[in-house]
C-alpha positions in Angstrom: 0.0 0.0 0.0 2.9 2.0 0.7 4.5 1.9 -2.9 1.0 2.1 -4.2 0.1 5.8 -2.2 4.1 7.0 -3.5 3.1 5.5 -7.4 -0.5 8.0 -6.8 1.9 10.6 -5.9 4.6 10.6 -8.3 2.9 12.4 -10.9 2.9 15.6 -8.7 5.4 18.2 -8.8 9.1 19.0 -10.5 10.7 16.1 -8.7 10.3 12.6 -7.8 11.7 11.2 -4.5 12.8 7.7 -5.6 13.9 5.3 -2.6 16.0 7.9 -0.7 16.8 10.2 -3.1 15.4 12.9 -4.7 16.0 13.3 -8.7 15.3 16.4 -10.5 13.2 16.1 -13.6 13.6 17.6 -17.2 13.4 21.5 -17.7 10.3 22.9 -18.8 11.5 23.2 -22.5 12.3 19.8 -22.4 9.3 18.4 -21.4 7.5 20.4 -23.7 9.6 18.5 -27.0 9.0 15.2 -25.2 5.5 15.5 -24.7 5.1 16.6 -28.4 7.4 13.7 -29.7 6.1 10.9 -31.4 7.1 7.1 -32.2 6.7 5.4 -35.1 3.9 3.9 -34.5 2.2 7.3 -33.6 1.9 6.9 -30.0 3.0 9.7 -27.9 6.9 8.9 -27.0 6.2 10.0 -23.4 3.2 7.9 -21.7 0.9 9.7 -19.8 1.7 10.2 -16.4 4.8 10.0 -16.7 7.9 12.8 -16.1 11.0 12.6 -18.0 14.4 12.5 -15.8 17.9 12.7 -17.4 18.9 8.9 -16.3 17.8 6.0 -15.2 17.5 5.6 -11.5 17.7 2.5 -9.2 14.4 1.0 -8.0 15.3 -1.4 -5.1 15.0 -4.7 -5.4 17.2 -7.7 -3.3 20.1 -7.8 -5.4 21.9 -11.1 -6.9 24.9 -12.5 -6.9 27.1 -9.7 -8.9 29.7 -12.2 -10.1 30.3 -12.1 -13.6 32.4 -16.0 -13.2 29.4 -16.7 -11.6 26.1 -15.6 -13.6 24.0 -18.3 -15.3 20.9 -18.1 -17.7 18.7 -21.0 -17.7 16.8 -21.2 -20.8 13.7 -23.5 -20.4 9.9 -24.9 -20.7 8.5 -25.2 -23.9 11.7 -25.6 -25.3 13.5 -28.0 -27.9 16.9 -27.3 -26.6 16.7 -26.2 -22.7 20.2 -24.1 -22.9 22.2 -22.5 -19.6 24.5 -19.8 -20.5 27.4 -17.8 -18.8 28.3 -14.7 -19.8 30.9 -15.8 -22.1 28.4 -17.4 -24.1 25.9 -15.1 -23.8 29.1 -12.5 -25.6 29.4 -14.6 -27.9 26.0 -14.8 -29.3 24.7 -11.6 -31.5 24.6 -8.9 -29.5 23.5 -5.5 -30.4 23.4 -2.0 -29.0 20.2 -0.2 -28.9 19.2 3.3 -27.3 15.3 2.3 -25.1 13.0 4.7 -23.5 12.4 2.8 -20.2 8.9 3.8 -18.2 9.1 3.0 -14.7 4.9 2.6 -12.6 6.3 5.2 -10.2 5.9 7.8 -12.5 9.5 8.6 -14.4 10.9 7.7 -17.9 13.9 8.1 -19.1 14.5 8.6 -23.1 17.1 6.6 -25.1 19.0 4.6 -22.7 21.9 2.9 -24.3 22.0 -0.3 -23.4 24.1 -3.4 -25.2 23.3 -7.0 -24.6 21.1 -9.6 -26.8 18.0 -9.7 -27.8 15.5 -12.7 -26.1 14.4 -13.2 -29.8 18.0 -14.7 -30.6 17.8 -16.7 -27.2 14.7 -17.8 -28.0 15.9 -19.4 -31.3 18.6 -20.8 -29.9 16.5 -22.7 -27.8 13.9 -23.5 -30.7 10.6 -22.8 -28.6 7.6 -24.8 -29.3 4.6 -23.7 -30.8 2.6 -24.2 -27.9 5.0 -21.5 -25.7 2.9 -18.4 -25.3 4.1 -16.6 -22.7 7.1 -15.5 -20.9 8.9 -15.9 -17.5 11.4 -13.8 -16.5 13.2 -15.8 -13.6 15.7 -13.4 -11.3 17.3 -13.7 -8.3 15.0 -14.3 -4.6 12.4 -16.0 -6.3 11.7 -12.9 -8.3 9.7 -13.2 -11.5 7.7 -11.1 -14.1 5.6 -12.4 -16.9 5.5 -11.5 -20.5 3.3 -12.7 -23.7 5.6 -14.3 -26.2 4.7 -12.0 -28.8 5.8 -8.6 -26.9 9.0 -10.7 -25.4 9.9 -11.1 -29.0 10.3 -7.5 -30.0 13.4 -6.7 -31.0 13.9 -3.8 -28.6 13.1 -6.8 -25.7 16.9 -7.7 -24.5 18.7 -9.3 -22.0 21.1 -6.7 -21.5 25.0 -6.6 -19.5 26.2 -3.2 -20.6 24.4 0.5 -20.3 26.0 3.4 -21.0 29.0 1.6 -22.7 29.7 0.4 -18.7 29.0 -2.9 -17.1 25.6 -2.6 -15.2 26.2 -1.5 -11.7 24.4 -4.0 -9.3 21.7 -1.1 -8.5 20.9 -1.9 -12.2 20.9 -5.5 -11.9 24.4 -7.1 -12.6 25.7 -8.5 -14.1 22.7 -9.1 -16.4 19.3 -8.3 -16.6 15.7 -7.6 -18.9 14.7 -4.9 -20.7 11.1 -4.7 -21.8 10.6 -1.0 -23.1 7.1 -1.3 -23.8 5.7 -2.5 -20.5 6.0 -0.5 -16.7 9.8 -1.1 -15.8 9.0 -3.8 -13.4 8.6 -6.5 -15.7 12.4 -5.4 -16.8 13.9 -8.2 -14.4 17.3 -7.3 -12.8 19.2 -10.2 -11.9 18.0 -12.4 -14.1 18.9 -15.9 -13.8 16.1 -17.8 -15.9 13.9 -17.1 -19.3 11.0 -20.2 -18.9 8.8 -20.0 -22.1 5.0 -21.4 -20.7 2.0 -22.2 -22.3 -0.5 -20.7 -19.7 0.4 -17.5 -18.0 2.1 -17.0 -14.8 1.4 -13.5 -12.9 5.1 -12.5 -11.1 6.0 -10.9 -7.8 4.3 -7.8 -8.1 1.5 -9.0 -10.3 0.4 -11.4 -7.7 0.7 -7.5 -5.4 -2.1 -5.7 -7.1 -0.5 -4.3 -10.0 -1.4 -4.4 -13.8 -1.1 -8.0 -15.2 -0.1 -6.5 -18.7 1.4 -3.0 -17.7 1.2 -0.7 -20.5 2.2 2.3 -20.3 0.5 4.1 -22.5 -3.0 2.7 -21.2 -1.9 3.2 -17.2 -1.9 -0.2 -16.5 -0.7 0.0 -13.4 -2.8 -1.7 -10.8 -5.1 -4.9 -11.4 
């Protein structure tokens, strides 16, 4: 209920206090041009609701493991070819580099986000998912998880990312790998990841299980059940 009240909040004001700190957003002008800005597919580039900040800010979370040696991706469920990866074979795999608006439920987004890592639609080939698969679980560290349909998880902006900013990801980001779901509220962006289960029947994560939005759209407010 807590996190709930400071989402219903967020939306006030010229700055957002996120878990202990206080970030400052966009100037005026700025906001103006991002308001106005359009994607390709004509929606509005900034969601309603939302306030644009100059980076992308930690959210909380119990952090993994940090250990590069140590990271493992599972790759499982309605799979041909259940795979695990480490992060050397995870490098060696495509990967690309792509620059994501990110739209965190609180109430903040953050424009073109560089981040470098690959994208679940090559992992997903590599594991040769089933035509039955239809959805997606994002398996992280603690248990978390976060569900995706299998046709949104295959966008080629959806990645499972180790680098932002041309840096490693700093463990407040998730490291030494996490999601990134651009199209959906932040949350389903697992950090930590440690699994990628492809499901036939849906599976509502942490938070969805919480109250909030099954589906989490930005663009619609999806934020609460």
């Amino acid at each position: 209920m807590a996190r709930r009240a400071f989402i219903q909040r967020a939306g006030a004001g010229t700055a957002l206090a996120v878990f202990g700190g206080i970030y400052t957003i966009a100037d005026d002008g700025l906001m103006a041009t991002a308001r106005a800005a359009r994607r390709p597919d004509g929606r509005p580039r900034l969601p309603p609701g939302q306030k644009l900040l100059k980076d992308l800010k930690p959210m909380g979370g119990q952090a993994g493991d940090p250990s590069r040696a140590a990271w493992r991706l599972k790759v499982h469920g309605e799979v041909q070819k259940p795979v695990e990866l480490d992060l050397r074979a995870l490098l060696k795999l495509p990967n690309v580099e792509q620059e994501l608006d990110v739209h965190c439920v609180t109430g903040w987004s953050v424009f073109g986000a560089p981040w470098r890592g690959v994208r679940l639609s090559t992992i997903a080939e590599l594991a040769k998912v089933k035509g039955a698969a239809k959805h997606v679980i994002f398996e992280a560290a603690h248990g978390y998880t976060a569900n995706v349909r299998l046709d949104e998880a295959l966008e080629p902006s959806v990645m499972i990312a180790h680098r932002l900013r041309g840096r490693p990801l700093a463990q407040q980001h998730g490291a030494p790998v996490r999601g990134v779901v651009p199209d959906l509220y932040f949350w389903k962006s697992a950090k930590w990841i440690t699994g990628v289960k492809f499901v036939r029947r849906d599976d509502p994560g942490f938070w969805e299980v919480r109250g909030y939005n099954n589906h989490a759209d930005p663009w619609l407010e999806e934020r609460y059940a």
